[in-house]
N, CA, C and O atoms as a GROMACS GRO file, in nm:
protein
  504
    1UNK      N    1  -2.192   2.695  -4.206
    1UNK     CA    2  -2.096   2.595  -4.162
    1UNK      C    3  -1.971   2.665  -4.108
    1UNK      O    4  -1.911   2.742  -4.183
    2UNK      N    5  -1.916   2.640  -3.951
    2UNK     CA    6  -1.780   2.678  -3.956
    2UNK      C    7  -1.699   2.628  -4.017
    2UNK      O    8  -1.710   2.506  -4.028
    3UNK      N    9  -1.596   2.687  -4.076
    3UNK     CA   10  -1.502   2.755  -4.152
    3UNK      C   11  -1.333   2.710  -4.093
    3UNK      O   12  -1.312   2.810  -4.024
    4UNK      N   13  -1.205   2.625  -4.078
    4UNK     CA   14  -1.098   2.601  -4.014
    4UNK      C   15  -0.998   2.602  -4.128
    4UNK      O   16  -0.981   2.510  -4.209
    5UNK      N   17  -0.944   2.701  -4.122
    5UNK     CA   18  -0.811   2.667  -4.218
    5UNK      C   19  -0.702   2.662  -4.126
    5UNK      O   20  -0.677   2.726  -4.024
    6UNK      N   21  -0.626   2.541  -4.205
    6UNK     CA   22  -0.525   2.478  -4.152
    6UNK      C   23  -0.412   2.530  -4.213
    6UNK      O   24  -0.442   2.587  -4.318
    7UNK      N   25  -0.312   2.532  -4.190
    7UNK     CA   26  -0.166   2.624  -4.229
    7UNK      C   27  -0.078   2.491  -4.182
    7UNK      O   28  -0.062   2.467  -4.062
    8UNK      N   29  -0.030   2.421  -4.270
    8UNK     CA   30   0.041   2.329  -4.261
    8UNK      C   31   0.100   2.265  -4.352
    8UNK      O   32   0.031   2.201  -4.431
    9UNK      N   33   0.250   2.267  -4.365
    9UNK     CA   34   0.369   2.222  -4.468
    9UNK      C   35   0.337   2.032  -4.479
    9UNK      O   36   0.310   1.979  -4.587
   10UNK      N   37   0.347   1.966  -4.369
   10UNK     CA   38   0.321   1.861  -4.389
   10UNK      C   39   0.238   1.774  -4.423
   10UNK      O   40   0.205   1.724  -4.316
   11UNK      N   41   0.169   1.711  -4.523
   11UNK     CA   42   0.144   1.643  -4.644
   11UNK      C   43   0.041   1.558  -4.548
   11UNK      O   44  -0.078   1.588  -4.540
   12UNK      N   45   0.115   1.422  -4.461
   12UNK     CA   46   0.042   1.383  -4.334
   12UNK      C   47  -0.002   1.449  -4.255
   12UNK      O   48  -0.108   1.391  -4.232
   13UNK      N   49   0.002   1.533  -4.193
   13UNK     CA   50  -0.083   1.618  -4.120
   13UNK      C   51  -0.194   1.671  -4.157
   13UNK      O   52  -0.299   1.635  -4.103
   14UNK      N   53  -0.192   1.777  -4.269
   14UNK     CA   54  -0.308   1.863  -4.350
   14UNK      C   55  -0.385   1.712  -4.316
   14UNK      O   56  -0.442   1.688  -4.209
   15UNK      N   57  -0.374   1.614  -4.436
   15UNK     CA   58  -0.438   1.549  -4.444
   15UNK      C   59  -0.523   1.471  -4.331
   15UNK      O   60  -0.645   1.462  -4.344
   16UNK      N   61  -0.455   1.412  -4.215
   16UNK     CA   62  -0.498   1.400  -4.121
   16UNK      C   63  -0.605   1.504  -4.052
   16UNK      O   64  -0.724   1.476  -4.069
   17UNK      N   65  -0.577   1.609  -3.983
   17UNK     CA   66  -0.629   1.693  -3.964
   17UNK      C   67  -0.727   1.742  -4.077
   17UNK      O   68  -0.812   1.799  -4.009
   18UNK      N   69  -0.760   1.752  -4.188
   18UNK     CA   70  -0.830   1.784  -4.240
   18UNK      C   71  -0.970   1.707  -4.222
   18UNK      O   72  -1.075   1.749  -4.174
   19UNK      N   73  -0.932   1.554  -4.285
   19UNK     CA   74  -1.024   1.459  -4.295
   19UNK      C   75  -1.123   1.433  -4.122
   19UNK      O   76  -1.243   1.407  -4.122
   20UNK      N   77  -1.032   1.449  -3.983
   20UNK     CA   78  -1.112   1.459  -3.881
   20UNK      C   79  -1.191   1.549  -3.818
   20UNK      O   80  -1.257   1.547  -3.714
   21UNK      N   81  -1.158   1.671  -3.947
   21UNK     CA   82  -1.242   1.786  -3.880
   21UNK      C   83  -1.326   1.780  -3.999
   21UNK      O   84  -1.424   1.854  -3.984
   22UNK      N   85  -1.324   1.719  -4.112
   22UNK     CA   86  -1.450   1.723  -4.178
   22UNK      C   87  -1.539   1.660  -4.126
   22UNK      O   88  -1.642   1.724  -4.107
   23UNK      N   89  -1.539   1.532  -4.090
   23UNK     CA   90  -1.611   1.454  -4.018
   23UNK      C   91  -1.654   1.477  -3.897
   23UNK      O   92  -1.714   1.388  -3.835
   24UNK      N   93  -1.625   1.621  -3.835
   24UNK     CA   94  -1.685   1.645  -3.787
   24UNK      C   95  -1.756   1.773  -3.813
   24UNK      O   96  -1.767   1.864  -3.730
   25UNK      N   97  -1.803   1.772  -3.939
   25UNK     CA   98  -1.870   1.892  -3.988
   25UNK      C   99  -1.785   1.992  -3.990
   25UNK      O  100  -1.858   2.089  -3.967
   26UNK      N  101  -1.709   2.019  -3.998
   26UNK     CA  102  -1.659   2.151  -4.046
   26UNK      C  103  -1.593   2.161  -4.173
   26UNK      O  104  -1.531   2.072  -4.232
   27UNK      N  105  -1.616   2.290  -4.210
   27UNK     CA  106  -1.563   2.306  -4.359
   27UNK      C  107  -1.430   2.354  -4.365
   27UNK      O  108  -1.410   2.465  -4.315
   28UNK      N  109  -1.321   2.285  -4.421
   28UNK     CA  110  -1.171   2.313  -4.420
   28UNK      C  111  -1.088   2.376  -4.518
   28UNK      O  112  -1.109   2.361  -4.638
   29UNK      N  113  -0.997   2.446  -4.473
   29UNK     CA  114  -0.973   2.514  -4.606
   29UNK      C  115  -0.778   2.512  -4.568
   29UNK      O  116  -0.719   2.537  -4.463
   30UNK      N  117  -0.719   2.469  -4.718
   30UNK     CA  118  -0.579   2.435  -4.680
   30UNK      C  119  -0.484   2.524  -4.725
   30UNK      O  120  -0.499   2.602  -4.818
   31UNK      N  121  -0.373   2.508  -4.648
   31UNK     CA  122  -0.250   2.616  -4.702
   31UNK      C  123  -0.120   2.520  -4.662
   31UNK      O  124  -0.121   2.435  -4.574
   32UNK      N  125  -0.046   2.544  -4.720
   32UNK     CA  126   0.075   2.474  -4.730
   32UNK      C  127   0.241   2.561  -4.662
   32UNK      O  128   0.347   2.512  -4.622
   33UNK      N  129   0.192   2.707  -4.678
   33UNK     CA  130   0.256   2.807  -4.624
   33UNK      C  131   0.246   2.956  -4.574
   33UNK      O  132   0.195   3.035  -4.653
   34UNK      N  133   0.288   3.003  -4.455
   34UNK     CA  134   0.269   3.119  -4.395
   34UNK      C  135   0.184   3.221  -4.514
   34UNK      O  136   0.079   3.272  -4.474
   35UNK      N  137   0.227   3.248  -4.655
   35UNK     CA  138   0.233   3.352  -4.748
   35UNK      C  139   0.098   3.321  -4.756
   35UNK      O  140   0.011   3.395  -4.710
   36UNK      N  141   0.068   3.173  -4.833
   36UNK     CA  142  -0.028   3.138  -4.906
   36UNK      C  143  -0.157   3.110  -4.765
   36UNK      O  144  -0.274   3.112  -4.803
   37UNK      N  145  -0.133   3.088  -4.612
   37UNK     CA  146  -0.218   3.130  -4.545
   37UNK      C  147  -0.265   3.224  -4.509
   37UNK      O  148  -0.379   3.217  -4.463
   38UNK      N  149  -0.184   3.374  -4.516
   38UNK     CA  150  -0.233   3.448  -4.525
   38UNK      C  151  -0.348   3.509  -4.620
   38UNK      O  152  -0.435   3.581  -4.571
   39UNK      N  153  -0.345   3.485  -4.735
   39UNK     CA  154  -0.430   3.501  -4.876
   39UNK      C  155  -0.514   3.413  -4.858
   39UNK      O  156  -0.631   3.450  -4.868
   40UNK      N  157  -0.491   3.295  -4.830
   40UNK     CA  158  -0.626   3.242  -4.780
   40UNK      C  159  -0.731   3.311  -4.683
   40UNK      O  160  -0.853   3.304  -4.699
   41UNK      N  161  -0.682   3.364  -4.601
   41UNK     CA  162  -0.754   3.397  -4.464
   41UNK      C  163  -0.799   3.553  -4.519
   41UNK      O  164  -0.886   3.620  -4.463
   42UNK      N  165  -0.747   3.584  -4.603
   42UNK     CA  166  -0.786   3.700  -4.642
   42UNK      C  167  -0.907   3.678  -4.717
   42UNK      O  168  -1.001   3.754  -4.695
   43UNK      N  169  -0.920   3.578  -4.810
   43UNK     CA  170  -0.995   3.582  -4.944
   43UNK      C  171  -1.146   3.500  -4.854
   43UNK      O  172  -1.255   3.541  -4.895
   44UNK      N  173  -1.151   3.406  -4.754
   44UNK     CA  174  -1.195   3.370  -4.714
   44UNK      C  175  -1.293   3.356  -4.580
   44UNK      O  176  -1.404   3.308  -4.555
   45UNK      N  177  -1.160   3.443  -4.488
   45UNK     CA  178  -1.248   3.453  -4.350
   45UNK      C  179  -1.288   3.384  -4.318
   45UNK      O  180  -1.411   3.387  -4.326
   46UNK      N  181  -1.217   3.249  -4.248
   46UNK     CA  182  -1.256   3.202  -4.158
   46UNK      C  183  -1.275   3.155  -4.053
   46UNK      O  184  -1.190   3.205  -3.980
   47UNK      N  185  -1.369   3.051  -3.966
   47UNK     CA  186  -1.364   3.136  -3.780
   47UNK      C  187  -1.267   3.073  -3.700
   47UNK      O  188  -1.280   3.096  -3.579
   48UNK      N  189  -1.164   2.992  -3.736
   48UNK     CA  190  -1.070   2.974  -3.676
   48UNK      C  191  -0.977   2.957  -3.760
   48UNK      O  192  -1.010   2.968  -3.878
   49UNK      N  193  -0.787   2.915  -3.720
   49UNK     CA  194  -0.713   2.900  -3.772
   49UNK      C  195  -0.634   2.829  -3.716
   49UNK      O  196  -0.614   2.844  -3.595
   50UNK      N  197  -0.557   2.717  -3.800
   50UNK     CA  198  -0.518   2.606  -3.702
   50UNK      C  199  -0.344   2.625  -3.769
   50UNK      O  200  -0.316   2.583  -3.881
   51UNK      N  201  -0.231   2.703  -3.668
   51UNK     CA  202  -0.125   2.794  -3.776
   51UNK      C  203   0.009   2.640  -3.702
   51UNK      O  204   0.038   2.630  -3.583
   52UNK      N  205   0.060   2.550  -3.805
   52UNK     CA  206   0.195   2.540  -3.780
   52UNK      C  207   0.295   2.671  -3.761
   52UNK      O  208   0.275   2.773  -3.826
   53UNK      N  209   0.378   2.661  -3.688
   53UNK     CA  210   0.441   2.721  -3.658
   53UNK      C  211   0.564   2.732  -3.771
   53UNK      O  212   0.585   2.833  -3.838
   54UNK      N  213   0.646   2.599  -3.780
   54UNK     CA  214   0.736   2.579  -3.876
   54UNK      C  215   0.728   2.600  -4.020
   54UNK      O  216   0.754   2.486  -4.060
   55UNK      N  217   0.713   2.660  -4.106
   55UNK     CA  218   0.632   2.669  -4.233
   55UNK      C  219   0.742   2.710  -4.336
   55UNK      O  220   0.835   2.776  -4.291
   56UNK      N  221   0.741   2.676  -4.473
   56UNK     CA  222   0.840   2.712  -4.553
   56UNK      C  223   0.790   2.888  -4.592
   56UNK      O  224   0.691   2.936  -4.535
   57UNK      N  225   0.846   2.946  -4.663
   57UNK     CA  226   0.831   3.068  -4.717
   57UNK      C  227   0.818   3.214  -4.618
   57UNK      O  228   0.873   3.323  -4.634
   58UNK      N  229   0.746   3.181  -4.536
   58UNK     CA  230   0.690   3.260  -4.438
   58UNK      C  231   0.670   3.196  -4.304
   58UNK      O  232   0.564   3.134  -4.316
   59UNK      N  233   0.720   3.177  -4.173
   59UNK     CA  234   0.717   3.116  -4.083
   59UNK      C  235   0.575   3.128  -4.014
   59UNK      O  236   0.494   3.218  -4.037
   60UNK      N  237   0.559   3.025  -3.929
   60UNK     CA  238   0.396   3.061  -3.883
   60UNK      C  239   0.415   3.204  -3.778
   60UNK      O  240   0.340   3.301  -3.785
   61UNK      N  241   0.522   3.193  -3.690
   61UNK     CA  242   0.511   3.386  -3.613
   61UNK      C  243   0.476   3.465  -3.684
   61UNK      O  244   0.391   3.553  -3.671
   62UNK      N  245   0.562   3.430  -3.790
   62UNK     CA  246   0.519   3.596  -3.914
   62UNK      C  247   0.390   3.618  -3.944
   62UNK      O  248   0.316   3.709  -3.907
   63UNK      N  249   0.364   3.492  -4.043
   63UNK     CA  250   0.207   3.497  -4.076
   63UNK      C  251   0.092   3.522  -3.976
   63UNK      O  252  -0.018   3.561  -4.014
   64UNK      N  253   0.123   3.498  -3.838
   64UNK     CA  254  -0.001   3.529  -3.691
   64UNK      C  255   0.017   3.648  -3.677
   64UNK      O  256  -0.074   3.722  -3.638
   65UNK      N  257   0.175   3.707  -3.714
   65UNK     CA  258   0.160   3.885  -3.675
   65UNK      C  259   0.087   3.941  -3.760
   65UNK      O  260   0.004   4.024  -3.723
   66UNK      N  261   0.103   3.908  -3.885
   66UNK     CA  262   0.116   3.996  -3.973
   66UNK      C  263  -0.068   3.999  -3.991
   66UNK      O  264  -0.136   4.098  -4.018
   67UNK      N  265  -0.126   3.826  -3.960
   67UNK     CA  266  -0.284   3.840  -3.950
   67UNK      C  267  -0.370   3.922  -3.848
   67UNK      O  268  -0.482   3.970  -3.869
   68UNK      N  269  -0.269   3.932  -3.697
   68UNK     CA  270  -0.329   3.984  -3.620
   68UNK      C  271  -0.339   4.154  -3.625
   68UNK      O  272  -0.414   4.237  -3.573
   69UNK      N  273  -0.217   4.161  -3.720
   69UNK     CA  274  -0.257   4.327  -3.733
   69UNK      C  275  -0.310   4.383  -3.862
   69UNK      O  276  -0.316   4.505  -3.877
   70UNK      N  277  -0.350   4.299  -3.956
   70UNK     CA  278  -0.459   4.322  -4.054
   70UNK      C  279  -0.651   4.286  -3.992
   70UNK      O  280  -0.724   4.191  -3.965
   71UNK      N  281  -0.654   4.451  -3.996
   71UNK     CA  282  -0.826   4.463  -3.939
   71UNK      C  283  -0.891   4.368  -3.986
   71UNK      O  284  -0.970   4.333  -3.899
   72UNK      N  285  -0.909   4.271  -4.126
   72UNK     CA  286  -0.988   4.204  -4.109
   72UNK      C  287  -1.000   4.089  -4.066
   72UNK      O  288  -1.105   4.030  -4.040
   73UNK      N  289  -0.859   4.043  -4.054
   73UNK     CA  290  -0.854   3.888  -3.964
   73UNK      C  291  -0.822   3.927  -3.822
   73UNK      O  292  -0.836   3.833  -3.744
   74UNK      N  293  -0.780   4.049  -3.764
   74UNK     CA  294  -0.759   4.050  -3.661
   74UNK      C  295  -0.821   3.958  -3.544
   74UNK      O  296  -0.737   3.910  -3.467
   75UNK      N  297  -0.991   3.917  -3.514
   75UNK     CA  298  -1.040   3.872  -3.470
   75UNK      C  299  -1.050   3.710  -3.448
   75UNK      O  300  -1.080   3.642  -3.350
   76UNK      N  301  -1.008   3.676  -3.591
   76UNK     CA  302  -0.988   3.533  -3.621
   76UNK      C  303  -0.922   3.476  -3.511
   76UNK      O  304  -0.821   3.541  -3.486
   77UNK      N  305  -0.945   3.330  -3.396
   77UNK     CA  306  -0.865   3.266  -3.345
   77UNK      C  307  -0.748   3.163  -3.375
   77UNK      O  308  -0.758   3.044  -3.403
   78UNK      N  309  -0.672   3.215  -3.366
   78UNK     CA  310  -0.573   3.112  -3.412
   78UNK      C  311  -0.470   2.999  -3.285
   78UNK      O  312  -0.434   3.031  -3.171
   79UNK      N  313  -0.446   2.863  -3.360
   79UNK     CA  314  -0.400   2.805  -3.229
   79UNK      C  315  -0.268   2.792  -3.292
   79UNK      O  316  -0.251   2.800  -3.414
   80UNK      N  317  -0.172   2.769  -3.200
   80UNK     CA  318  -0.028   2.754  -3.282
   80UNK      C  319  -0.018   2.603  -3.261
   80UNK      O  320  -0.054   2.548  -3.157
   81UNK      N  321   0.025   2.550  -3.347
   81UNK     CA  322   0.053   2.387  -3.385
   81UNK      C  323   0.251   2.345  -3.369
   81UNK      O  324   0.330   2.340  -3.463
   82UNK      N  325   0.268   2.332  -3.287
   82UNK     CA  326   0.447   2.310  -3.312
   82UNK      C  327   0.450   2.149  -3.218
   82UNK      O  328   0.366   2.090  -3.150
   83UNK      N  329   0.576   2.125  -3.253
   83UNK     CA  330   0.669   2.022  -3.224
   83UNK      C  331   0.737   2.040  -3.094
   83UNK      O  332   0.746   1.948  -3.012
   84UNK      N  333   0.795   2.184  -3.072
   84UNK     CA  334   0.831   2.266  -2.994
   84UNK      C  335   0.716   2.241  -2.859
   84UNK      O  336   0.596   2.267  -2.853
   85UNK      N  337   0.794   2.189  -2.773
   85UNK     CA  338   0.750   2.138  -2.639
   85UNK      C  339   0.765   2.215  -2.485
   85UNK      O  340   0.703   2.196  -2.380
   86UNK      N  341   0.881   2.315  -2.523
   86UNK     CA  342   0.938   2.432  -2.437
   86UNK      C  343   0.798   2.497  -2.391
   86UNK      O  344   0.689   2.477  -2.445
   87UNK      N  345   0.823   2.576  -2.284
   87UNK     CA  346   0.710   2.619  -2.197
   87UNK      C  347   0.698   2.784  -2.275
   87UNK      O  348   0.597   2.853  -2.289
   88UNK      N  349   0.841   2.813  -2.318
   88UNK     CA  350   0.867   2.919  -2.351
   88UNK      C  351   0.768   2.953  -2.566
   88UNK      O  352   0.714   3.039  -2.636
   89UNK      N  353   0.807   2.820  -2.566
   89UNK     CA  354   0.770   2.863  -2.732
   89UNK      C  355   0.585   2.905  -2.693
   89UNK      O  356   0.520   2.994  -2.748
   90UNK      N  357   0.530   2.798  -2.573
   90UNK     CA  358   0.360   2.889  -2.576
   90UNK      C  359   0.399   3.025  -2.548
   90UNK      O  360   0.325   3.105  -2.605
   91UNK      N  361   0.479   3.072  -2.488
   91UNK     CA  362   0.449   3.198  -2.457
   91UNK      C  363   0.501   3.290  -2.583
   91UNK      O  364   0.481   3.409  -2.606
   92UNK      N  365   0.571   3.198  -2.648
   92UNK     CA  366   0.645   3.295  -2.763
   92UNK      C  367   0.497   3.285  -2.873
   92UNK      O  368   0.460   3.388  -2.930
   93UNK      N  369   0.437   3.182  -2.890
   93UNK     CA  370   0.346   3.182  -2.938
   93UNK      C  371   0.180   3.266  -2.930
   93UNK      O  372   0.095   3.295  -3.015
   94UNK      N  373   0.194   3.288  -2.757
   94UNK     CA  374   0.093   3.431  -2.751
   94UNK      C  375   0.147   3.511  -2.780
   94UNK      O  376   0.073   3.602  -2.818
   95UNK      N  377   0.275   3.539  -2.786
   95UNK     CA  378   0.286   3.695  -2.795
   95UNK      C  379   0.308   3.715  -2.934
   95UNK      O  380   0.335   3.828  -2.974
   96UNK      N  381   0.298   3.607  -3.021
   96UNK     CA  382   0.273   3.621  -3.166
   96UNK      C  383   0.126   3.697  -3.213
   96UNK      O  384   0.106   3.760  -3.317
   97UNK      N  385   0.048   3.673  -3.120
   97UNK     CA  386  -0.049   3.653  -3.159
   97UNK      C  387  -0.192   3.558  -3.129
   97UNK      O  388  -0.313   3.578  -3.122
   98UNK      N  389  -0.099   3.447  -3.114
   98UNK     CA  390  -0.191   3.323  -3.127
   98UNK      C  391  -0.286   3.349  -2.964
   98UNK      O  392  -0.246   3.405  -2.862
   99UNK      N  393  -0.463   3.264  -3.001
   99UNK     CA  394  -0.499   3.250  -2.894
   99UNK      C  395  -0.445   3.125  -2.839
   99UNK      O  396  -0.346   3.182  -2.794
  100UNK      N  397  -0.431   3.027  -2.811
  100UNK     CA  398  -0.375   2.915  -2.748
  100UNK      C  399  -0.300   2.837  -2.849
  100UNK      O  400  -0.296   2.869  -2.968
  101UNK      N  401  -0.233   2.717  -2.790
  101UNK     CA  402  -0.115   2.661  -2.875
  101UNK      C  403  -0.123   2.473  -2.829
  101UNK      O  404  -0.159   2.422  -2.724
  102UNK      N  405  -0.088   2.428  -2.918
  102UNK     CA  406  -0.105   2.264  -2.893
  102UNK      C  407   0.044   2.211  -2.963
  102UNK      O  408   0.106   2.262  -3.057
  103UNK      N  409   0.074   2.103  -2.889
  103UNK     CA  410   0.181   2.055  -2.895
  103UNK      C  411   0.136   1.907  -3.043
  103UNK      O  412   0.027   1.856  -3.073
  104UNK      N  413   0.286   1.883  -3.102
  104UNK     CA  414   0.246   1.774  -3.229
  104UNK      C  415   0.322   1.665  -3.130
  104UNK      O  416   0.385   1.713  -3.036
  105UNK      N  417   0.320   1.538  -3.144
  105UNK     CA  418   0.178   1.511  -3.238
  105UNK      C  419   0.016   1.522  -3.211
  105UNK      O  420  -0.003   1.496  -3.092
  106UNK      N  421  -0.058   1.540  -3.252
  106UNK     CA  422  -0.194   1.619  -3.210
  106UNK      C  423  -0.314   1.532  -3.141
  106UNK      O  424  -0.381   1.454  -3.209
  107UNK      N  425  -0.334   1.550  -3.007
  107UNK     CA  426  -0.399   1.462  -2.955
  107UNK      C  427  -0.511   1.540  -2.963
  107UNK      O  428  -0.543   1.645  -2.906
  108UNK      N  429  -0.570   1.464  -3.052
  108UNK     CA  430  -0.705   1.544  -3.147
  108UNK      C  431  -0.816   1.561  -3.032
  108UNK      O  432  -0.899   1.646  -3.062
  109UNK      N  433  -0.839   1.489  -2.887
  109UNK     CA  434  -0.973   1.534  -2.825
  109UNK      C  435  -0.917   1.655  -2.757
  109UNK      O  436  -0.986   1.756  -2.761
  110UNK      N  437  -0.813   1.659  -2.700
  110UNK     CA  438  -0.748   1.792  -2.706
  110UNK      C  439  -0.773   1.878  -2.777
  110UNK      O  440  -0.860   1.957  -2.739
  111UNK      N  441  -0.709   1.898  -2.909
  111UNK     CA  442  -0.750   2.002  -3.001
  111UNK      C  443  -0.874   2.043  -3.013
  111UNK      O  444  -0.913   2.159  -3.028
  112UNK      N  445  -0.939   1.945  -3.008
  112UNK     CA  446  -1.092   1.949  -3.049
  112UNK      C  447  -1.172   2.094  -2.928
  112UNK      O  448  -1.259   2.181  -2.941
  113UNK      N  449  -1.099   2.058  -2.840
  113UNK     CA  450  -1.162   2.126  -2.706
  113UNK      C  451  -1.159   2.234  -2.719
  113UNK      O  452  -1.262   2.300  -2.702
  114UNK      N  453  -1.012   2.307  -2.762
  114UNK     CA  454  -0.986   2.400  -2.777
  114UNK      C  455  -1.036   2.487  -2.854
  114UNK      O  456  -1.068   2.604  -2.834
  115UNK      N  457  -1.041   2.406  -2.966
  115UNK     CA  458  -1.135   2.470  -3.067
  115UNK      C  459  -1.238   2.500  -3.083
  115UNK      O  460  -1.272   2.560  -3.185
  116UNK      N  461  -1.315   2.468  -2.992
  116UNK     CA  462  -1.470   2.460  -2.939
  116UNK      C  463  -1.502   2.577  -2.830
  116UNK      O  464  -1.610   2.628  -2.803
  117UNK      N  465  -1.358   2.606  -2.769
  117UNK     CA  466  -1.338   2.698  -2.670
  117UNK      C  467  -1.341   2.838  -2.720
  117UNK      O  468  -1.395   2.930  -2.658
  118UNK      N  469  -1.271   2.852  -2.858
  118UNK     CA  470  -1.246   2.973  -2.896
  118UNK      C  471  -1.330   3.016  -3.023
  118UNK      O  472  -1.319   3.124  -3.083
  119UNK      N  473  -1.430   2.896  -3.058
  119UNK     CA  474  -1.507   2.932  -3.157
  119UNK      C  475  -1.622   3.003  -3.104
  119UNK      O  476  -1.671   2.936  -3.014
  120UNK      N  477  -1.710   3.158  -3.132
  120UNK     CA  478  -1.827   3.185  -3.091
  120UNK      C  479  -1.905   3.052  -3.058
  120UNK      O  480  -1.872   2.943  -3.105
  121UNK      N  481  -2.000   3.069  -2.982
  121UNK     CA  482  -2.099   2.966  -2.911
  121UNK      C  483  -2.180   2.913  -3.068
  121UNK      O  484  -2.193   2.794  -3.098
  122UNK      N  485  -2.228   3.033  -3.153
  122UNK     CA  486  -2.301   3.018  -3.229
  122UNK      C  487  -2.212   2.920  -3.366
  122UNK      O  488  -2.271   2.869  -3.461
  123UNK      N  489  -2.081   2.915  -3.345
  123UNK     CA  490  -2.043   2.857  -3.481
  123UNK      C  491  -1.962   2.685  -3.408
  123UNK      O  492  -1.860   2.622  -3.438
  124UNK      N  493  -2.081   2.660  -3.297
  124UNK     CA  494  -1.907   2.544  -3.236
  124UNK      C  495  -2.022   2.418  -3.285
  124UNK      O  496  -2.142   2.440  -3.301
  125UNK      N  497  -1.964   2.297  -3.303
  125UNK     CA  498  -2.041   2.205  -3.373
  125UNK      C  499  -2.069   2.116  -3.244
  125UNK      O  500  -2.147   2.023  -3.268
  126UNK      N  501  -2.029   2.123  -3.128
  126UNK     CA  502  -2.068   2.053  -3.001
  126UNK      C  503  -2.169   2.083  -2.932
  126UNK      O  504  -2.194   2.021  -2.829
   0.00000   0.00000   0.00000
């Protein structure tokens, strides 16, 4: 089963996002902050990562650097999730790290695409 952990402070969201990607078969795995997504993604490995940006403890930039330069998540795709609408925060957001970035509130066939885009062929549920 692919594997999506979500990195997200907000309560409505996780939840949201969680429940529409279960239903669509995928297996979800939650974090509430940059620190505690990282340890997730460590303990877990899995094939994508869906990173708020805004996050208490550890901001989502930090946590995408700090994943992209640990060898074993390095590979992991991650999308950046913000509020932040500026042309500039996507780009601040690749150069975090992230493979692509989606604007909140989350127009889920959107997301969906993306995610389908950056998952190997062999793990995409479409």
């Amino acid at each position: 089963m692919t594997t999506i952990l979500i990195v997200e402070d907000n309560e409505m969201n996780r939840d949201m996002l969680s429940r529409r990607l279960a239903r669509r078969g995928y297996d979800v795995l939650l974090a509430v902050d940059g620190e505690t997504g990282i340890d997730m993604a460590r303990a877990n490995v899995p094939d994508l990562i869906l990173m708020d940006m805004s996050l208490p403890i550890m901001d989502g930039w930090e946590a995408t650097r700090r994943m992209k330069a640990d060898e074993k998540l390095l590979e992991i795709p991650i999308i950046a999730l913000t509020a932040h609408a500026m042309a500039t925060d996507r780009d601040d957001a690749l150069r975090a790290g992230c493979n692509d970035y989606d604007t909140k509130p989350i127009n889920l066939p959107r997301l969906l695409e993306k995610i389908e885009t950056l998952l190997p062929p062999q793990r995409r549920q479409s």
